[in-house]
VEXDREN-2710 file (C-alpha; in Angstrom, 1 decimal):
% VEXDREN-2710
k/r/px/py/pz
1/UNK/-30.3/9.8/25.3
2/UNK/-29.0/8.6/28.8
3/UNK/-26.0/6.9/29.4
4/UNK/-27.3/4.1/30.1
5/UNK/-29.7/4.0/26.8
6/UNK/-26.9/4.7/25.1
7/UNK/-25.2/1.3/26.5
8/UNK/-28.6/-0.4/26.5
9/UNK/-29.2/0.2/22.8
10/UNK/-25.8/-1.4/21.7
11/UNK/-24.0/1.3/20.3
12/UNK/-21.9/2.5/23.5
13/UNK/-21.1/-1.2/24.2
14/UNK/-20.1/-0.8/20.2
15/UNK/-17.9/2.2/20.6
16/UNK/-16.2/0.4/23.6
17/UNK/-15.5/-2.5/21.5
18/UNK/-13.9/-0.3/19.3
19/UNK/-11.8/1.5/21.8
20/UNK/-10.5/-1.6/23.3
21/UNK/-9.6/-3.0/19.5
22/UNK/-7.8/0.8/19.0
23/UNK/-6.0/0.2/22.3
24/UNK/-4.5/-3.1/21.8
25/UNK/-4.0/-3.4/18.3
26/UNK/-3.0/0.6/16.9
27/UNK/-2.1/1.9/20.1
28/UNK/-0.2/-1.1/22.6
29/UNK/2.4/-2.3/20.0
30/UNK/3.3/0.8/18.8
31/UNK/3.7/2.4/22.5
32/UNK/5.8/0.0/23.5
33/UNK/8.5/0.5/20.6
34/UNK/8.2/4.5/21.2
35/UNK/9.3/3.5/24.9
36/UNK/11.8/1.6/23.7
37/UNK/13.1/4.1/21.0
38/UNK/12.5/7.5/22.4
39/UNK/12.1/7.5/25.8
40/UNK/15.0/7.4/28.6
41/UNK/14.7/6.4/32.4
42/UNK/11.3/6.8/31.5
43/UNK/11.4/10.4/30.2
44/UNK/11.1/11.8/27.1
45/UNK/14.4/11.6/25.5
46/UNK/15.9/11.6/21.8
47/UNK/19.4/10.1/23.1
48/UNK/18.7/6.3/22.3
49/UNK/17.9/8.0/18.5
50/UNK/20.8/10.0/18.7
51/UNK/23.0/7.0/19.9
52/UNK/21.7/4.8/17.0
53/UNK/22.7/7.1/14.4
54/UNK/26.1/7.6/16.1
55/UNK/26.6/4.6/14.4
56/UNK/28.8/4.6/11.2
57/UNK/26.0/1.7/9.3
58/UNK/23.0/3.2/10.9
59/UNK/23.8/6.8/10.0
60/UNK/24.3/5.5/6.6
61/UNK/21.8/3.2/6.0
62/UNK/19.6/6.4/7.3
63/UNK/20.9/8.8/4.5
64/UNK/20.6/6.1/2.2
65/UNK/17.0/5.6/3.2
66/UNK/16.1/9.7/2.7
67/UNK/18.2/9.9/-0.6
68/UNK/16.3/7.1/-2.2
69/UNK/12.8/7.9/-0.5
70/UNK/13.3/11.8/-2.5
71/UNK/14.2/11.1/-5.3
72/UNK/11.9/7.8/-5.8
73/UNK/9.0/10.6/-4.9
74/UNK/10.2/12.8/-7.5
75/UNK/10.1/10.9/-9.9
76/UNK/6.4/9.4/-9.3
77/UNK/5.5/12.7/-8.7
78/UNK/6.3/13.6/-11.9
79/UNK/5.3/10.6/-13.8
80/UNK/2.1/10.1/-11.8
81/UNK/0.9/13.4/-12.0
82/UNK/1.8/13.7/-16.1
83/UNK/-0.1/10.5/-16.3
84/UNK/-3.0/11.7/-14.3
85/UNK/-3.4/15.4/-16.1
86/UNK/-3.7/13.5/-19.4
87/UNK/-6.1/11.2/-18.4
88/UNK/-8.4/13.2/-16.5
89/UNK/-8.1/16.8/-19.0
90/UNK/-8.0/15.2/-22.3
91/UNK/-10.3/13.4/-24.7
92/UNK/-8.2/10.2/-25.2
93/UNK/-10.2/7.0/-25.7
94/UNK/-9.9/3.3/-23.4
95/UNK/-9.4/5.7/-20.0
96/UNK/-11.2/3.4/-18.2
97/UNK/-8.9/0.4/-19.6
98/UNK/-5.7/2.5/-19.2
99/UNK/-6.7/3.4/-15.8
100/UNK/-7.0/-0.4/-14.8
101/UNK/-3.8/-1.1/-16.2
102/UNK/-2.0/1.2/-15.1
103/UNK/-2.9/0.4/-11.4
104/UNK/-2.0/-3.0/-11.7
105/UNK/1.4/-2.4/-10.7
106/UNK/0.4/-0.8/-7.6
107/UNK/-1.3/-4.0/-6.5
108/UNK/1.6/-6.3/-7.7
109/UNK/3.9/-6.6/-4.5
110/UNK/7.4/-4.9/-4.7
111/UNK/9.5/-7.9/-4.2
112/UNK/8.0/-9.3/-7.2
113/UNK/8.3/-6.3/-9.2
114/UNK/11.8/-6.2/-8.4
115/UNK/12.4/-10.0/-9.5
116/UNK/10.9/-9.5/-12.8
117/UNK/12.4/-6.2/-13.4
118/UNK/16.0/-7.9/-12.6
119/UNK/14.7/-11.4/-14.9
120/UNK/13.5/-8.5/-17.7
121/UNK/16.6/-6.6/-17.6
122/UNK/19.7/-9.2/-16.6
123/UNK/22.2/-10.8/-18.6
124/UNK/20.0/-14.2/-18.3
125/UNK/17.0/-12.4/-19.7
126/UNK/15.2/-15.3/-21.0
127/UNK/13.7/-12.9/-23.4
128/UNK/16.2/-10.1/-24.0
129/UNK/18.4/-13.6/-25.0
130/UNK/16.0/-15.0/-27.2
131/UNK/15.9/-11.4/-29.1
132/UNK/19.5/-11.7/-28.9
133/UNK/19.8/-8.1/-26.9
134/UNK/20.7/-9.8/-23.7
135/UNK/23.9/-7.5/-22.0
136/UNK/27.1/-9.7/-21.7
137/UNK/27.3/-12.3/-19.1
138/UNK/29.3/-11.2/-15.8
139/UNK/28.5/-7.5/-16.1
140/UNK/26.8/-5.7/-13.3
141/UNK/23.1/-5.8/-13.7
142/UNK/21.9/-2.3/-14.3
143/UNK/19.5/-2.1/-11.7
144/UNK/21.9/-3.6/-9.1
145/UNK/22.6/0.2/-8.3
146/UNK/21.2/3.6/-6.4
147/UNK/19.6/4.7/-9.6
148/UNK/18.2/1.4/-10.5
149/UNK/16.5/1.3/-6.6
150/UNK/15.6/4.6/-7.2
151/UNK/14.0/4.2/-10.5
152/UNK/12.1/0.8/-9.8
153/UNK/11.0/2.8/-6.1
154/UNK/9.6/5.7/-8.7
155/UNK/8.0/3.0/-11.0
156/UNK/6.5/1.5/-8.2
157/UNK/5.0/4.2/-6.8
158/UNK/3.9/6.0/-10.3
159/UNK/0.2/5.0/-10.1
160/UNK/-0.6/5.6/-6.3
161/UNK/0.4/9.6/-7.3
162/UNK/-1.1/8.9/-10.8
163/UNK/-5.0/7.6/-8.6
164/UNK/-4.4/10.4/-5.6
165/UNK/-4.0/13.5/-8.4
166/UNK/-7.0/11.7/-10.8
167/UNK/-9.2/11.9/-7.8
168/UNK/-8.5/15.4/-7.3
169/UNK/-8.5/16.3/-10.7
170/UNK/-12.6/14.8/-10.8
171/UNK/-13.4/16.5/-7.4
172/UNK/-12.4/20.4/-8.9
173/UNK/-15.2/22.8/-9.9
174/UNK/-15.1/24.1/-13.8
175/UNK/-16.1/27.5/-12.8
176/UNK/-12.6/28.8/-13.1
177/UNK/-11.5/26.6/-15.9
178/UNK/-14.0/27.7/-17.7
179/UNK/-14.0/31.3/-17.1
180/UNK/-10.3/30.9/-18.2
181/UNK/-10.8/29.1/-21.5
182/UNK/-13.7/31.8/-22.3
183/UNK/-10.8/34.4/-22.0
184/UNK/-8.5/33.2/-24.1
185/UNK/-6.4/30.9/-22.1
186/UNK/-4.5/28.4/-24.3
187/UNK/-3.8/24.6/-22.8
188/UNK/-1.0/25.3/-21.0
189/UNK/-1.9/28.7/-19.8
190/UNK/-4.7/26.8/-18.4
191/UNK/-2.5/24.1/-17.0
192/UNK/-0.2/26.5/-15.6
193/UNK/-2.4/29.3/-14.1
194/UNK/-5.3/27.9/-12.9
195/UNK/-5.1/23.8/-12.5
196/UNK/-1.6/23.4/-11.1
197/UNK/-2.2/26.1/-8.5
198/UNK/-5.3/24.5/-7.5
199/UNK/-3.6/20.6/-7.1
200/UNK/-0.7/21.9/-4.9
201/UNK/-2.3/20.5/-2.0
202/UNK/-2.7/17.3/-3.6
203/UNK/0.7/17.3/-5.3
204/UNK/2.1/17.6/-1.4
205/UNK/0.2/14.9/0.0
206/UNK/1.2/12.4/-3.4
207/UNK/4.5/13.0/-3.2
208/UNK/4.6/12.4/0.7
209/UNK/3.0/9.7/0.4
210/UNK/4.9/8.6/-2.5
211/UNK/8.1/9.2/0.2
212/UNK/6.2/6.8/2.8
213/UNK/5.8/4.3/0.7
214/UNK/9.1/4.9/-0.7
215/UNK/10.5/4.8/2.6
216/UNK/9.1/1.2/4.4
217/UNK/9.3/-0.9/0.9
218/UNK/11.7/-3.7/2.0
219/UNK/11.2/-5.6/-0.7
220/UNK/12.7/-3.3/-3.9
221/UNK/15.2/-2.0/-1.1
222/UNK/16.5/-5.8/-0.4
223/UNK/16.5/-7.3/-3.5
224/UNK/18.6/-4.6/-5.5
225/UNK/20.3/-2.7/-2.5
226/UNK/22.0/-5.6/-0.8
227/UNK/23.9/-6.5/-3.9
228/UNK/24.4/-3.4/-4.8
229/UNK/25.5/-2.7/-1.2
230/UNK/23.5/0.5/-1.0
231/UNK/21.9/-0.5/2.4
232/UNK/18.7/1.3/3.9
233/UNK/16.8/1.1/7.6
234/UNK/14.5/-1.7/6.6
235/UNK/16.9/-3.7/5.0
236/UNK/19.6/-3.0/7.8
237/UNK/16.8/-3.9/10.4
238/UNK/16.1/-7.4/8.5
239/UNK/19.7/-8.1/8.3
240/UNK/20.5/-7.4/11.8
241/UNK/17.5/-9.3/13.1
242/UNK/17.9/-13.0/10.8
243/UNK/21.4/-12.4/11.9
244/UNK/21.3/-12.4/15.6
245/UNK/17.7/-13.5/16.3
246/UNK/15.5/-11.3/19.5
247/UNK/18.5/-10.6/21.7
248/UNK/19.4/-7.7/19.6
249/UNK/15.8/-6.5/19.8
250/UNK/16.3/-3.9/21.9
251/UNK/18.9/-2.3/19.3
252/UNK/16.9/-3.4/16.4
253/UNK/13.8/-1.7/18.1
254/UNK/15.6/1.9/18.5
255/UNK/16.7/1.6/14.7
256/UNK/13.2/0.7/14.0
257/UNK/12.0/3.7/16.2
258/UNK/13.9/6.4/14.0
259/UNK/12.3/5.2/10.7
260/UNK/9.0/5.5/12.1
261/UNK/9.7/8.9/13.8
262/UNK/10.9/9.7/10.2
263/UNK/7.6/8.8/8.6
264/UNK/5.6/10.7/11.1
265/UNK/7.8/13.3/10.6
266/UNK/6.8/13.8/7.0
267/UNK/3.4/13.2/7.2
268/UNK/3.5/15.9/10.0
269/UNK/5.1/18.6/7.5
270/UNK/3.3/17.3/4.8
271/UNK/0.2/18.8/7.2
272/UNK/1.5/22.1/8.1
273/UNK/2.2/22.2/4.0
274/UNK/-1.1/21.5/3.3
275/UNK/-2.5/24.4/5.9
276/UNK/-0.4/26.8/4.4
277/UNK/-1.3/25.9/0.6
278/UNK/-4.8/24.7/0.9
279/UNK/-7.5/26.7/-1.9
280/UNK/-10.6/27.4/-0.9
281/UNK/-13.2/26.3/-3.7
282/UNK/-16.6/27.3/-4.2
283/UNK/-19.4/24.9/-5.7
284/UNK/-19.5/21.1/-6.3
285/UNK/-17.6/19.1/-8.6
286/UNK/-18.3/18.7/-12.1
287/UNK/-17.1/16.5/-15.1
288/UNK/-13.7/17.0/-16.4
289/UNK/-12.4/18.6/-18.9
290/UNK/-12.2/17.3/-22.1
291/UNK/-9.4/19.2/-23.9
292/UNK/-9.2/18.3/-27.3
293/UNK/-6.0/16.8/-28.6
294/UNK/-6.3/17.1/-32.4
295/UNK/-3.5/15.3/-34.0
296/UNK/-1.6/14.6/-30.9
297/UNK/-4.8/12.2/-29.3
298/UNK/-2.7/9.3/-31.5
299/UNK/0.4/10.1/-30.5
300/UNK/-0.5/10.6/-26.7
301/UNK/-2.4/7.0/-27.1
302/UNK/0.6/5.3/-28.0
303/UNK/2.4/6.7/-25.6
304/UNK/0.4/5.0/-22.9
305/UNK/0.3/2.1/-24.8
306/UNK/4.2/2.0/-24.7
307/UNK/3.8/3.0/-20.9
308/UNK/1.9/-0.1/-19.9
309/UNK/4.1/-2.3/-22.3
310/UNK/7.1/-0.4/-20.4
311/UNK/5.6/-1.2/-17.1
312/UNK/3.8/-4.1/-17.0
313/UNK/3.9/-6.1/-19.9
314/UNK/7.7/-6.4/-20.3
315/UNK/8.4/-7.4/-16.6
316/UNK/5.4/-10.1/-16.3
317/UNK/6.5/-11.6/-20.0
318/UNK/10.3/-11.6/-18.6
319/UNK/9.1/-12.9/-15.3
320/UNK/6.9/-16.0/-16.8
321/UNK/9.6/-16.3/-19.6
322/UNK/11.8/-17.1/-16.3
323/UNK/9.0/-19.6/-14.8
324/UNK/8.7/-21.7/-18.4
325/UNK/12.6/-22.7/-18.6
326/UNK/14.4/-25.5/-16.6
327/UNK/17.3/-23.3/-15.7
328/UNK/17.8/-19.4/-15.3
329/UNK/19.8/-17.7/-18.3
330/UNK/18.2/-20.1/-21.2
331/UNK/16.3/-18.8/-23.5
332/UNK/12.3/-19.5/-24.0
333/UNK/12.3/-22.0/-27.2
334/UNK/10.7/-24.8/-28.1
335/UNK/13.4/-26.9/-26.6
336/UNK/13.5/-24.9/-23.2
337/UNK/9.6/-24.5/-22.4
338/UNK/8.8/-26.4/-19.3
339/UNK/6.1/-26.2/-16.6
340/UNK/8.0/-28.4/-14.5
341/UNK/8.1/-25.1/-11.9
342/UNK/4.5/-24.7/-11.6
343/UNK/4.4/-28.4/-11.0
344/UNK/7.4/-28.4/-8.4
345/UNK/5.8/-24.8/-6.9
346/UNK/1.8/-25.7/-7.0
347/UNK/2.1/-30.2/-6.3
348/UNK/5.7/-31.0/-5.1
349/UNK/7.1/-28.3/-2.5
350/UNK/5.6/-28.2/0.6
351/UNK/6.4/-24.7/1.7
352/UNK/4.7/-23.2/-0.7
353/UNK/1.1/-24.9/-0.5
354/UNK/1.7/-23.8/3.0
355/UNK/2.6/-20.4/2.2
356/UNK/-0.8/-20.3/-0.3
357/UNK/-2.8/-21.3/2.6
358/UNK/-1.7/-19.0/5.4
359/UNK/-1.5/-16.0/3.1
360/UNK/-4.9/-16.8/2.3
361/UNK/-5.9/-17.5/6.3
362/UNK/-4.3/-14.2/7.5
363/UNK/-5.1/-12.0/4.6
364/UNK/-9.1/-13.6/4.7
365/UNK/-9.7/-13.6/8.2
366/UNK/-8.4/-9.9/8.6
367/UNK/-10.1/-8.7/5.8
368/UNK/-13.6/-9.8/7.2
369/UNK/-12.6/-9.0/10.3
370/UNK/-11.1/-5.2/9.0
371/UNK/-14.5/-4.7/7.1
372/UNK/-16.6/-5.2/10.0
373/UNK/-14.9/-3.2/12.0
374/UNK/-14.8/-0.8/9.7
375/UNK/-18.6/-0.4/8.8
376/UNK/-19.0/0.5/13.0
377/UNK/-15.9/3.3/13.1
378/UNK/-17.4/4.6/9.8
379/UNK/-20.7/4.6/11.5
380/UNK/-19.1/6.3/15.1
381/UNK/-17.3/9.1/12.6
382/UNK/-20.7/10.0/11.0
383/UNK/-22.5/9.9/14.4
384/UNK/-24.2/13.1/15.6
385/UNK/-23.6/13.0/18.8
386/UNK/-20.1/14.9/19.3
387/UNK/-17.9/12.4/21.7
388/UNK/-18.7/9.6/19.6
389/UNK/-18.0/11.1/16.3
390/UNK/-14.7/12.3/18.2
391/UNK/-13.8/9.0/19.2
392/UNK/-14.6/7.5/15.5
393/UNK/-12.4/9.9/14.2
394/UNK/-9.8/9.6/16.8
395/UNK/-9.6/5.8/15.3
396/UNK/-9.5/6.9/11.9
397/UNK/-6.6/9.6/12.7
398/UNK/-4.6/6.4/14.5
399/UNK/-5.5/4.0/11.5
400/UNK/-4.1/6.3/9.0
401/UNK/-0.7/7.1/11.3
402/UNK/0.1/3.3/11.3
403/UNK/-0.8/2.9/8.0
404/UNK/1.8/5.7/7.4
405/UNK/4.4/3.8/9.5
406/UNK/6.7/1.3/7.6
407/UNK/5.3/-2.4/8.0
408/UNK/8.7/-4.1/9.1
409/UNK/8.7/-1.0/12.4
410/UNK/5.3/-2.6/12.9
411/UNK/6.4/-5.7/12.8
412/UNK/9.3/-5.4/15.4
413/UNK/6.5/-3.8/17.3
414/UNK/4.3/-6.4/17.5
415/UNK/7.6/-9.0/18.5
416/UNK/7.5/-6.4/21.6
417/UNK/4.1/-6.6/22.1
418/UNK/3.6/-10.5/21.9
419/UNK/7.1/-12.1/22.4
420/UNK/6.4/-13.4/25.9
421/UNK/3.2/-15.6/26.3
422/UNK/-0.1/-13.2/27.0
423/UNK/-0.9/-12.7/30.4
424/UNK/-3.3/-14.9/32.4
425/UNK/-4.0/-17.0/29.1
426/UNK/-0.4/-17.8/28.6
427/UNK/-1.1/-18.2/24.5
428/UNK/2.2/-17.6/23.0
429/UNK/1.8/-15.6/19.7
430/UNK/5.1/-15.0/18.9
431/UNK/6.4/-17.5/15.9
432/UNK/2.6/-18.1/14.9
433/UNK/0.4/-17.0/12.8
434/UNK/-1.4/-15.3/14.9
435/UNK/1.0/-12.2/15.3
436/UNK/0.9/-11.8/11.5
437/UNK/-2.5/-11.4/11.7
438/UNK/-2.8/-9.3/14.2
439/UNK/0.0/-7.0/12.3
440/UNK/-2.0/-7.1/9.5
441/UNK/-4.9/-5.6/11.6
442/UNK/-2.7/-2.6/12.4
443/UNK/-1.1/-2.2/9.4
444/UNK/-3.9/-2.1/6.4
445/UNK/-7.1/-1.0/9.0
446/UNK/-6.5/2.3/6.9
447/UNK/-7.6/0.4/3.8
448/UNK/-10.4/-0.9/4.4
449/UNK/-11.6/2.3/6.5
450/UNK/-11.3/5.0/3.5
451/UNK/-14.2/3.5/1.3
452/UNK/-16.6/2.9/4.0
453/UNK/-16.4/5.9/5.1
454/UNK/-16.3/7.8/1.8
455/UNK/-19.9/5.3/1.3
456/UNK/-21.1/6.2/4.7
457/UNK/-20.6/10.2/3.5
458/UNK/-22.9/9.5/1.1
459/UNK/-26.2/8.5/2.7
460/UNK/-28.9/10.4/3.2
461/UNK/-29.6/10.8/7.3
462/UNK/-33.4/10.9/7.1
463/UNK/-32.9/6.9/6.7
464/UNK/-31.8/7.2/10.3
465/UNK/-34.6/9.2/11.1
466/UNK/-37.2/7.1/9.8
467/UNK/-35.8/4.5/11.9
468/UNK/-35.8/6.3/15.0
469/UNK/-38.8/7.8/14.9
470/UNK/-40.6/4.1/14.0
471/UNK/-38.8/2.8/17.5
472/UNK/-35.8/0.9/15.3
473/UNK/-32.9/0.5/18.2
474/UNK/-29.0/0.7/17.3
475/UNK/-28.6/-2.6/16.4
476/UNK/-31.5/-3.1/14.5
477/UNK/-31.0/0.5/12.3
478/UNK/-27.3/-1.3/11.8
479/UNK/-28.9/-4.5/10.4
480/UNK/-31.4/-3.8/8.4
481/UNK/-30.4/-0.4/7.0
482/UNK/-26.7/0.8/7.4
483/UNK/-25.3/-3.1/6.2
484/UNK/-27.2/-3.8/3.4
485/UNK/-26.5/-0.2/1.8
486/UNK/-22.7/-0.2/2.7
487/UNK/-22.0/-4.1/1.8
488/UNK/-20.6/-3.4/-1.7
489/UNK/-18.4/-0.8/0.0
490/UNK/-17.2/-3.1/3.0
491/UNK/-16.9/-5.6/0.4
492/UNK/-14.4/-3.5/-2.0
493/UNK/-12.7/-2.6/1.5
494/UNK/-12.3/-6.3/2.1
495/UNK/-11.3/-7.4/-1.0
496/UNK/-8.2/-4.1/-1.2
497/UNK/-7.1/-5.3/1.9
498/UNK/-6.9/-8.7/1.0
499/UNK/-4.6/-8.1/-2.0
500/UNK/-2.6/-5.7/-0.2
501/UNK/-2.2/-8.3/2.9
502/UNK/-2.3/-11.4/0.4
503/UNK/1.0/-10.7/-1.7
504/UNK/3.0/-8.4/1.1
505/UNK/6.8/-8.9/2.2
506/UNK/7.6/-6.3/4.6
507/UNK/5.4/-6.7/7.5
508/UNK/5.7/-10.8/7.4
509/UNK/9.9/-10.2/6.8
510/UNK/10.9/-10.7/10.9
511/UNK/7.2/-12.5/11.9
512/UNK/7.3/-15.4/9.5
513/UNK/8.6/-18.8/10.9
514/UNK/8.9/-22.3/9.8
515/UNK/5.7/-24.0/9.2
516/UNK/4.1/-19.8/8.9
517/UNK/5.6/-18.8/6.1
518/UNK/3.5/-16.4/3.2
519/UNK/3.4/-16.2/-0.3
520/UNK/5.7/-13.0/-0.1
521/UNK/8.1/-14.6/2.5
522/UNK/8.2/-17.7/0.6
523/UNK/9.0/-16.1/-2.7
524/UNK/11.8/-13.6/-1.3
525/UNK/13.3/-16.7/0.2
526/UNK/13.1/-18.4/-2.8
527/UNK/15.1/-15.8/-4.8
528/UNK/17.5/-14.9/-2.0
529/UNK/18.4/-18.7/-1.8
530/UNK/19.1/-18.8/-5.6
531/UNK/15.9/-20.5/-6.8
532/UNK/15.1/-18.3/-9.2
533/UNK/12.9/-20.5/-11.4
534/UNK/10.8/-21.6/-8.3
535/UNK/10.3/-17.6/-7.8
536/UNK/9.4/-16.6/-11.0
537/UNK/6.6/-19.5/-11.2
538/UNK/5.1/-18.5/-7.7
539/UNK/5.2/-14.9/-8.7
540/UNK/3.5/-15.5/-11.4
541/UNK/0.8/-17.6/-9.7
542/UNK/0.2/-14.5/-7.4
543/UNK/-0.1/-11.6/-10.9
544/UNK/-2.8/-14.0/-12.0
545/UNK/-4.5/-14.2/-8.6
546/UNK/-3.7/-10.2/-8.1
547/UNK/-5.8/-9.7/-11.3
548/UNK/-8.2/-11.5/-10.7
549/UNK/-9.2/-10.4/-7.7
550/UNK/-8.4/-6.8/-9.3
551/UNK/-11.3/-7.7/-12.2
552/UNK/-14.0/-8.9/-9.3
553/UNK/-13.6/-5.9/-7.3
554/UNK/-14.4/-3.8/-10.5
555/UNK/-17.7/-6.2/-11.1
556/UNK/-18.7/-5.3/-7.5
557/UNK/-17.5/-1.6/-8.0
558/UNK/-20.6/-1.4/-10.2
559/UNK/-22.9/-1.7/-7.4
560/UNK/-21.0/0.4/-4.6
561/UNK/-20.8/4.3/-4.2
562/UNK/-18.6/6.4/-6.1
563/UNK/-15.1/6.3/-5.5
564/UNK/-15.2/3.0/-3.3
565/UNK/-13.1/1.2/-6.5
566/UNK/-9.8/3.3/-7.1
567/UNK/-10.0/2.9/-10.6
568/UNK/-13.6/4.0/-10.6
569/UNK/-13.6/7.3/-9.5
END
């Protein structure tokens, strides 16, 4: 095809579209912070890095920001893969149901897994109080502490390992387990020898992404490190910016710079790791194993019953217990109950009806916007022709590095990018809602990318063909065959990126202003300010409307490709 077919037919003019949206939204922001951060007289230069962390705070708020990024991995390494290698080897019943809710944590937003795991485990535990096993009031809280960060980073970060290992777990051939069993091999001989070896690959890329994730979460890091004064990039970054405002941007920005040059940094080891350990396997997948448990099937049920109890019940009943008394540190009787903070939080304030409707704006509009765009990358990276599948790819690589990046160095980004009216329109973006939006964009394109394209993987090309050959142009083989067979999966796309957008803290933190606040600004602020009540009651709004939407992405996971719906793999 000429050139100027190509144009003609809409799909260059597509791929443009798509470079352009790269350029400004993945690429501008984040350019602008790496001249900021790592360039000098505008060369190359790692001084204003090695200025920043001259600093006695920065320097520490760096090493606390590795120490609790490791061990937080760790430990959902280990807890996420345990989980997974029982769920996906052995013959326990309700793994579909266990798998479900065991993921809902991942969907709950960390800020508000930290308030209910400090309203489950405090002094004023309205439940620990009512069981009369509340610790005395006036000592520390226990998770107001490195190892309480640490071990609420590793809970919350237990079932993204636990879904990345499952998958992989699925996707391995039985040859080899098989041959193994046939010889002899006992469970964990098995375990051991032939599946372990084989996951390494995985395990690496879990547990970096584990350390990622660990790494950017503001919200666990502010909620139990400031009072605990174990202080980490993000939350030093936050601090220094509400403090002084944009005129220490510039400083900010450089601070901001070294925790993204840290994620890349991992992810870039974590990919000479994965060169270096990858296995070569022969044949297609098949279905699991299904190692019998015997006697311990019980045992091993209970334990994931006491898991989810452990995880997710306790926390949300401590965190509604909280949202159905007048006054933080009563306990939940008869005399106690009120739903005077739904009222005040859902009819009364002001801020948060607001922050209900622009979380559901911002989150919405990028979501349909993310899952149209993503249906034409998708299409670009299964392309035959070699520059275009290049350039889809090229997106997809820059979609997954920004998803790698912590969201509040993409927001300080984006107050670069859009701080000063835009050129010739002179549209202010900055304090609107209009730069979260466009953050968002940047920050969860990633999301709504990976099922699309794992769909798009799955269609059989003579579709295409047929087309072609009948005289069907670009646009018309994109309407009427490509979009109706990869809806379900741009609609599972659209609805993970919604509840990751709809509920998030970090990347709103430093873009939120009065009159655009979200739900997760508004609840931080809530708790920060001492409104603990108001929090709970608005958190638990956001559960019920995480699960819900959680429940109608598995009724449309039904109809989409395999692996589109995590828990549906």
């Amino acid at each position: 095809m000429s050139r100027l077919n190509y144009f003609r037919s809409g799909e260059g003019l597509a791929l443009a579209a798509a470079v352009l949206f790269a350029l400004l939204v993945l690429v501008y922001p984040l350019s602008l912070l790496a001249r900021v951060g790592i360039t000098q007289d505008g060369m190359l230069s790692l001084a204003p890095l090695l200025e920043a962390l001259g600093s006695r705070s920065v320097l520490r708020a760096f090493f606390h920001s590795l120490e609790s990024a490791f061990l937080s991995s760790i430990l959902s390494l280990i807890a996420g893969t345990g989980i997974a290698l029982v769920m996906g080897l052995t013959d326990i019943r309700w793994k579909g149901v266990f798998t479900f809710l065991l993921l809902i944590p991942m969907m709950v937003p960390p800020h508000v897994t930290a308030i209910a795991w400090i309203q489950a485990m405090g002094p004023s535990s309205p439940i620990l109080r009512s069981l009369g096993m509340a610790p005395e009031l006036g000592v520390t809280h226990p998770l107001y502490s490195k190892g309480g960060l640490v071990f609420l980073l590793g809970v919350q970060h237990t079932p993204l390992v636990f879904l990345v290992v499952l998958a992989a777990l699925r996707s391995l051939p039985r040859e080899m387990s098989d041959a193994a069993r046939i010889a002899g091999a006992r469970s964990m001989g098995l375990l051991r020898r032939i599946i372990l070896p084989l996951l390494a690959p995985t395990l690496i890329a879990a547990c970096a992404l584990a350390f990622v994730s660990s790494l950017g979460n503001f919200g666990i890091q502010a909620l139990l490190g400031i009072p605990a004064r174990y202080i980490t990039l993000p939350v030093l970054i936050w601090q220094r910016l509400a403090s002084f405002g944009p005129s220490v941007l510039t400083d900010v920005a450089v601070i901001a710079s070294l925790l993204a040059v840290l994620a890349v940094t991992v992810i870039l080891v974590q990919t000479l790791l994965l060169r270096r350990t990858r296995n070569t396997l022969i044949g297609p997948p098949q279905p699991p194993l299904q190692i019998r448990l015997g006697r311990l099937r019980i045992w091993t049920e209970g334990a994931l019953v006491g898991l989810v109890f452990a995880t997710l019940v306790l926390p949300v009943s401590a965190l509604l217990a909280t949202a159905l008394v007048r006054t933080y540190g009563l306990p939940l009787n008869a005399e106690t109950i009120t739903l005077d903070n739904f009222i005040e939080v859902l009819f009364r304030q002001a801020v948060t009806a607001r922050a209900f409707l622009n979380s559901s704006l911002s989150a919405g509009v990028a979501a349909v916007v993310i899952s149209v765009g993503c249906i034409f990358v998708a299409r670009f990276m299964a392309s035959r022709r070699g520059a275009t599948r290049r350039t889809g790819m090229g997106i997809a690589t820059l979609a997954e590095m920004t998803y790698a990046i912590p969201g509040l160095v993409i927001s300080i980004a984006f107050i670069l990018a859009f701080l000063k009216p835009l050129p010739v329109l002179n549209i202010a973006l900055y304090n609107t809602l209009g730069i979260i939006f466009l953050a968002y964009l940047c920050a969860f394109f990633s999301v709504g990318l990976k099922p699309v394209s794992a769909a798009f993987v799955q269609l059989d090309p003579a579709l295409e063909e047929a087309a072609r050959i009948a005289g069907g142009g670009y646009m018309f083989r994109m309407r009427r065959i490509f979009v109706p067979l990869i809806a379900p999966a741009a609609a599972s796309g659209a609805i993970l990126v919604f509840l990751t957008a709809y509920n998030e803290v970090t990347v709103s933190a430093l873009l939120w202003s009065s009159g655009n606040e979200t739900i997760g600004t508004a609840i931080y602020n809530y708790e920060d300010g001492g409104y603990t009540t108001l929090a709970a009651a608005m958190a638990s709004i956001t559960i019920v409307a995480t699960v819900l939407l959680m429940v109608a992405l598995d009724r449309l996971g039904k109809n989409a490709p395999r692996g589109v719906v995590p828990w549906r793999i």
